[in-house]
C-alpha positions, -999 to 999 in steps of 0.1 A, spaced: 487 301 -647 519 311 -634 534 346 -640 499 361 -654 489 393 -635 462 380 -609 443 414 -607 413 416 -631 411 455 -638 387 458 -666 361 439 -682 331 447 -707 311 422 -738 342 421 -760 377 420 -738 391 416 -701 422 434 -690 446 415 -665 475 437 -645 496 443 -615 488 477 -617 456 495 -617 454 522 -647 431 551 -652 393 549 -660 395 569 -686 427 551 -702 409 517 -701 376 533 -714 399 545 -745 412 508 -745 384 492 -750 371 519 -774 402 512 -795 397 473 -793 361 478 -798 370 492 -831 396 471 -846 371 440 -840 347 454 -863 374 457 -887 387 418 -881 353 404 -881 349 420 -915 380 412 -926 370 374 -918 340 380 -927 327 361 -898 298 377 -872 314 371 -834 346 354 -815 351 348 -781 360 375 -751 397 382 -755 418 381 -722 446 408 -724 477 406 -696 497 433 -691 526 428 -676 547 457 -660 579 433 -658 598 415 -682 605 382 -664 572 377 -655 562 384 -697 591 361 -704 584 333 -680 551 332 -692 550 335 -730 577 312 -729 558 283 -718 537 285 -751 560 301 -778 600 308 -781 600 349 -789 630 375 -794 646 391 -764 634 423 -775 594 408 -778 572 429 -763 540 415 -769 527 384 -789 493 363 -790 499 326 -771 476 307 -748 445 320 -760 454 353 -749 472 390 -758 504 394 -735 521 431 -736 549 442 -716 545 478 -712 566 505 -707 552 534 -678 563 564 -695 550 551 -728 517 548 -714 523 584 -690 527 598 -731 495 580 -742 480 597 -715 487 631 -721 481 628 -757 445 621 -752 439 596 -779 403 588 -787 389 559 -806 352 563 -806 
């Protein structure tokens, strides 16, 4: 698909991280602990017992985000992340993720 990040950085049972840009193993580790947790909380929410592997894209420009997501949906200027194509799209901002970082966040 055109725009997507092409570079498959991550992948485990539940998700599979897309990017242009290769991140930290122990930022993605706390990634996927973090997804890993708010899945239990949506399956029992649904009340339903699996779903499929999610694809997530993050995109380190905002054309690229734009171009794509707009292919599906219409979104705000200021959008920075949405759900479209089957997929979790997030433009994301380097020093945002630099703070992240440093502050160590665990989800076990």
């Amino acid at each position: 698909m055109d725009y997507l990040p092409n570079t498959k950085i991550f992948e485990n049972e539940d998700i599979e991280i897309y990017s242009n840009k290769d991140f930290s193993k122990d930022f993605l580790e706390r990634l996927s602990n973090f997804f890993s947790k708010k899945k239990k909380s949506i399956l029992k929410f649904f009340r339903i017992s699996s779903f499929m592997k999610v694809r997530i894209n993050l995109f380190d420009n905002r054309t690229s985000y734009y171009n794509f997501s707009t292919q599906y949906i219409n979104i705000s200027s200021y959008s920075l992340g949405n759900c479209c194509a089957e997929m979790i799209n997030y433009i994301y901002n380097e020093s945002v993720l630099q703070d992240f970082a440093k502050a160590r966040l665990s989800y076990c």
